[in-house]
C-alpha positions as CSV (number, residue, x, y, z in Angstrom):
1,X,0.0,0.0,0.0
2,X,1.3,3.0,-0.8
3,X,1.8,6.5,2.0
4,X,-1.2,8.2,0.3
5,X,-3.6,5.2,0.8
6,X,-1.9,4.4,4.2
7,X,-2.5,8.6,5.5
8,X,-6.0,8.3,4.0
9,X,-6.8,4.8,5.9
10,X,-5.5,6.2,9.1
11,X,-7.2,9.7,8.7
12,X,-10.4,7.8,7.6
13,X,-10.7,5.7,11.2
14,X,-13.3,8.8,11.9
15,X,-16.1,6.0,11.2
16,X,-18.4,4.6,13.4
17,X,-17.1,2.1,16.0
18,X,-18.7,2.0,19.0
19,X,-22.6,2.1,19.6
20,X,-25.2,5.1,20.0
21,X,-25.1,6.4,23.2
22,X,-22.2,4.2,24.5
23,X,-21.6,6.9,27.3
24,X,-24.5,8.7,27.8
25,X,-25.4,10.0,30.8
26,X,-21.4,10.0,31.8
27,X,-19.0,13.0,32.8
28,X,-15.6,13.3,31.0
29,X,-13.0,15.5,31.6
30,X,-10.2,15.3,28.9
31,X,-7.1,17.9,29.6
32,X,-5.6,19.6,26.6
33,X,-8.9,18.9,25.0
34,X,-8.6,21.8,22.5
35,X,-6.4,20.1,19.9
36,X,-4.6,16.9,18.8
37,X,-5.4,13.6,20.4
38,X,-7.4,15.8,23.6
39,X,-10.2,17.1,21.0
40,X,-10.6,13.8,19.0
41,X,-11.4,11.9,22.4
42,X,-13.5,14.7,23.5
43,X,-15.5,14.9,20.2
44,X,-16.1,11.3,20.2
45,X,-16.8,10.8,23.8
46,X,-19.4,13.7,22.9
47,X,-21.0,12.1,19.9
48,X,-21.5,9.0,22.3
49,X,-23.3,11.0,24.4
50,X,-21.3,12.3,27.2
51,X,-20.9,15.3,28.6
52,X,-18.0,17.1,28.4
53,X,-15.3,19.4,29.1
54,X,-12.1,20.3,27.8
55,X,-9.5,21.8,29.4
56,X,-6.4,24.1,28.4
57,X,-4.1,26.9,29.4
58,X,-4.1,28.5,26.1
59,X,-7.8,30.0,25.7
60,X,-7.1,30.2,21.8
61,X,-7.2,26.4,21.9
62,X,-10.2,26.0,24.1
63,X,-12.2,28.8,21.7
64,X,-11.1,27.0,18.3
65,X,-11.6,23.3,20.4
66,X,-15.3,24.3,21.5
67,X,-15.9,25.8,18.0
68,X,-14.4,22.2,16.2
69,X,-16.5,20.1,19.3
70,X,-19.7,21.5,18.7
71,X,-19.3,21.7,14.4
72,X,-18.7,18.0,14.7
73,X,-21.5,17.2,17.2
74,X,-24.3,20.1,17.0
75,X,-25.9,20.2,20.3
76,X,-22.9,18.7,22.4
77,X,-23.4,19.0,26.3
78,X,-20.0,20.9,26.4
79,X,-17.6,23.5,27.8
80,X,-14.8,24.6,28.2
81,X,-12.1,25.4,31.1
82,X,-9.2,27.2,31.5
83,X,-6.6,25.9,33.5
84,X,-3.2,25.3,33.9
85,X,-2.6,21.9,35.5
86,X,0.7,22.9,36.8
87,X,-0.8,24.6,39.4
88,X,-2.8,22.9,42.2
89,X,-5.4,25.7,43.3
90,X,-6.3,26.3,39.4
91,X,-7.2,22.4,38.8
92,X,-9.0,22.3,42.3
93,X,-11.0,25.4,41.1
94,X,-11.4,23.8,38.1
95,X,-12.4,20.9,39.3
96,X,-15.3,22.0,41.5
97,X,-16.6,24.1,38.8
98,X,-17.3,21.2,36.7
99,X,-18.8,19.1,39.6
100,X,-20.9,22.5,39.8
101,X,-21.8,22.3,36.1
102,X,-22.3,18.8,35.5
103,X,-22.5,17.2,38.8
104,X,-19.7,14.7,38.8
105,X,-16.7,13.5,36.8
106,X,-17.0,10.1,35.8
107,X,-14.6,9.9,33.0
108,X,-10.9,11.6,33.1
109,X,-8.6,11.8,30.4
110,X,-5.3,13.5,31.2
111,X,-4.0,14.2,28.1
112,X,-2.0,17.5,28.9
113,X,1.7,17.4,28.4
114,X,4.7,18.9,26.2
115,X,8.3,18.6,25.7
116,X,10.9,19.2,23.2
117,X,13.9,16.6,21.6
118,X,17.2,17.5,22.9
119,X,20.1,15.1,24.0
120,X,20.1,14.6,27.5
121,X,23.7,16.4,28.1
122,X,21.6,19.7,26.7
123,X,18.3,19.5,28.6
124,X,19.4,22.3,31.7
125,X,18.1,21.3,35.2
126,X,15.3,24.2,34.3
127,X,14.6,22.5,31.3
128,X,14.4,18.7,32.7
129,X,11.7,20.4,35.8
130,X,9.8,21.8,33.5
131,X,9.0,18.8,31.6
132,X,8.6,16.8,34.8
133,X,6.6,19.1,36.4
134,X,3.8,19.7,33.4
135,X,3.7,16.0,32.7
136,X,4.5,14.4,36.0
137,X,3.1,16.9,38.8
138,X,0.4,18.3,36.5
139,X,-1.5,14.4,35.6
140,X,-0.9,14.0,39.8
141,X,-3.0,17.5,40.4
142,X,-5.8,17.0,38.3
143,X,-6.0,12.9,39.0
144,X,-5.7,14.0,42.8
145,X,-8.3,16.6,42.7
146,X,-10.8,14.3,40.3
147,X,-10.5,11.3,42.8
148,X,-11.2,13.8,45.8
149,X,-13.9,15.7,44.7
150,X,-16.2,13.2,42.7
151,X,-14.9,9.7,41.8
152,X,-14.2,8.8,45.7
153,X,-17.3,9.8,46.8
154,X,-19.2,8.7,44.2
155,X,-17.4,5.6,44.1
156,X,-16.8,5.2,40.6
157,X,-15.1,6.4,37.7
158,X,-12.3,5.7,34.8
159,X,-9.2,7.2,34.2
160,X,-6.9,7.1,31.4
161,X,-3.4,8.7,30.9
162,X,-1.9,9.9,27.8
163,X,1.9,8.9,28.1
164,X,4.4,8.1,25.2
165,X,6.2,5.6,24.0
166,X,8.6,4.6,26.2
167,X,9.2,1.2,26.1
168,X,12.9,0.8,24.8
169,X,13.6,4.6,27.0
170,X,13.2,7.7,25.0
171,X,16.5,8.7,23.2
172,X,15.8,12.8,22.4
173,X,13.9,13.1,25.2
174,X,14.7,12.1,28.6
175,X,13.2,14.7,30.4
176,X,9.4,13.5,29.4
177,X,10.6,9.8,29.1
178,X,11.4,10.1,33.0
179,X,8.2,12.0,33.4
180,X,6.0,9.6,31.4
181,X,7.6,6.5,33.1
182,X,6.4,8.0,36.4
183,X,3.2,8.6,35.0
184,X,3.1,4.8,33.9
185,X,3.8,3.9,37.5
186,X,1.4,6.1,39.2
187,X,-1.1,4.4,37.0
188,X,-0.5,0.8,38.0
189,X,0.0,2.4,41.5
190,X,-3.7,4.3,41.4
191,X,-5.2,1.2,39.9
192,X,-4.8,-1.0,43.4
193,X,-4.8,1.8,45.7
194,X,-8.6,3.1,43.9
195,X,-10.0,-0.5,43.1
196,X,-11.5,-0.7,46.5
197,X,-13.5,2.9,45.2
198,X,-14.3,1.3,41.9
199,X,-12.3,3.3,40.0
200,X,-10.1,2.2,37.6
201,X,-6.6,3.3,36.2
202,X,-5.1,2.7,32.5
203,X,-2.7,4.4,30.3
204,X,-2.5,4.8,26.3
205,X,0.8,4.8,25.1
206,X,0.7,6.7,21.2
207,X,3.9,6.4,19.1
208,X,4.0,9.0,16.3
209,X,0.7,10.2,15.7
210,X,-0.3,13.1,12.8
211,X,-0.8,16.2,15.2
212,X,-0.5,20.2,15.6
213,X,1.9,18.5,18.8
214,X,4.1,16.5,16.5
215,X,4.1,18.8,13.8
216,X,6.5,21.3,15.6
217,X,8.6,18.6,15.0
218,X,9.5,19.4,11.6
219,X,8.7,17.7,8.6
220,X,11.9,15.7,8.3
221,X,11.9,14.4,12.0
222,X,8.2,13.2,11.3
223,X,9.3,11.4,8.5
224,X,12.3,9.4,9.2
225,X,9.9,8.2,12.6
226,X,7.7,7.1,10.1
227,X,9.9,5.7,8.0
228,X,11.0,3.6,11.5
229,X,7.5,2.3,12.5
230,X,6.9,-0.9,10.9
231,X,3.0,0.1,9.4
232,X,5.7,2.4,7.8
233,X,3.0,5.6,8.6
234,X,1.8,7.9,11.2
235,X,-1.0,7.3,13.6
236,X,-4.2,9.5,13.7
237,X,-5.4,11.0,16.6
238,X,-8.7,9.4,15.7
239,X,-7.3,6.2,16.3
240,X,-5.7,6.8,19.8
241,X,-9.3,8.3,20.9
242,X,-10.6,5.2,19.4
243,X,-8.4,3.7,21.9
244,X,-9.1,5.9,24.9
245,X,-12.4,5.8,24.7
246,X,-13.0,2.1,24.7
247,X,-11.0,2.1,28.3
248,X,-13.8,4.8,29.4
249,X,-16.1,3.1,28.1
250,X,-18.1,-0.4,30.3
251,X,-16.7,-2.8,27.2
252,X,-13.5,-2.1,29.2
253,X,-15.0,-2.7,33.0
254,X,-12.3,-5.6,34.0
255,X,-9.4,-3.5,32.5
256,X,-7.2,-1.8,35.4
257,X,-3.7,-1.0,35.7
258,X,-2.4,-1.4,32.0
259,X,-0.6,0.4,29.5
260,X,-2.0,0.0,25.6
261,X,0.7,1.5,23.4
262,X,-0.6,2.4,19.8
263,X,2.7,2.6,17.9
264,X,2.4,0.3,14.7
265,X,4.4,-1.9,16.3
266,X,7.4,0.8,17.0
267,X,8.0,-0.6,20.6
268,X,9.3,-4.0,18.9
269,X,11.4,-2.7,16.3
270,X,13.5,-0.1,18.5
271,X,14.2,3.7,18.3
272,X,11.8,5.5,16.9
273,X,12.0,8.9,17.0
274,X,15.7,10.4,16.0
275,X,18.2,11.6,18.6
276,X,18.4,15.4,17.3
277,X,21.8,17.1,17.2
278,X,22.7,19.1,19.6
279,X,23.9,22.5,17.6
């Protein structure tokens, strides 16, 4: 098969696969919902019939999210909240808001992150926090203040975390490979420690996926990881909210504690993304 019909299968995994109404009647909250991977699981979880609300830092991403959401599902239960998850008192704020506006959370998807590829003698100890402490610390605040204000009490929910590919390490990028491996392990953690509350605890791992994130990439970097993957393309954000929704979603009720990488197979075949140079 050639790129062309390879880009157009994976942009065309938009169609149907789960059932009318598959979530309706449920909460989610999906962080950086206003682009890439966040808004396709928040327009899907939407046209299943959720409510929902996205949440960024950057207002520009939640006006042009909201607008995308509610062209793609006319009459979505939706809105939209600004928040940096870096900062504790701004997600509990947050957080209280939308158990003020929708009652509960019963879905969250903490899809929030960044980075950028540098060898690992170049990252400054500024640098390597800053990483850690949007990826790392920022999934803790909002999992922390979700579990405390609505999943505990209500005794249920279903949380998934959007973390990378790091099964062979992350040459490029250390900083979020430490932060995403902590993230991994938080999850497993989370998944015991929250059973008992009937919540449950999963993370998605994407390998290179067509986005406005990986796009700041540059054009060449994106190609020679695709060139790497063995399905020999890029993923579509379509398909990882495929993904994340079915461990929301009750087909996945017996499902706690894992990590589902989506990576056409990258994770078996070695490095995947190139180790930029430093000048």
């Amino acid at each position: 098969m050639s790129q062309d019909r390879d880009d157009a299968a994976a942009s065309g995994m938009t169609t149907k696969v789960f059932a009318d109404g598959l979530l309706a009647g449920k909460v989610a909250l999906v962080t950086g919902g206003g682009t890439g991977i966040g808004l396709a699981t928040a327009t899907e979880m939407a046209a299943l019939g959720a409510s929902v609300a996205i949440a960024s830092r950057k207002k520009e991403h939640l006006e042009t999210g909201m607008a995308a959401l509610r062209g793609a599902v006319p009459g979505a239960e939706a809105e939209a909240f600004a928040c940096d998850v870096r900062e504790p008192d701004q997600v509990e704020q947050m957080v209280d808001a939308i158990v003020d506006r929708f009652g509960c959370v019963d879905i969250l998807v903490n899809n929030a992150g960044g980075q950028f590829p540098s060898p690992a003698e170049a990252i400054t100890p500024n640098g390597f926090h800053a990483v850690i402490r949007l990826n790392l610390e920022g999934t803790f605040n909002v999992t922390r203040a979700v579990a405390n204000h609505s999943m505990i009490p209500n005794r249920r929910g279903a949380m998934v975390n959007v973390i990378a590919n790091i099964y062979r390490g992350f040459p490029g990028m250390a900083h979020t490979g430490a932060a995403r491996a902590g993230v991994e392990n938080l999850t497993k953690t989370l998944a015991i420690e929250w059973v008992a509350h009937g919540i449950r605890v999963n993370a998605v791992a994407p390998g290179i996926i067509k986005s406005s994130g990986t796009d700041k990439y540059g054009a060449d970097i994106l190609d020679a990881a695709r060139r790497r993957t063995p399905m020999k393309r890029w993923g579509s954000c379509e398909e990882v909210a495929h993904l994340i929704t079915y461990l929301a979603s009750p087909a996945a009720s017996f499902v706690t504690g894992a990590t589902f990488y989506i990576d056409g197979g990258a994770r078996l075949w070695g490095e995947t993304w190139p180790i930029p140079d430093q000048d």
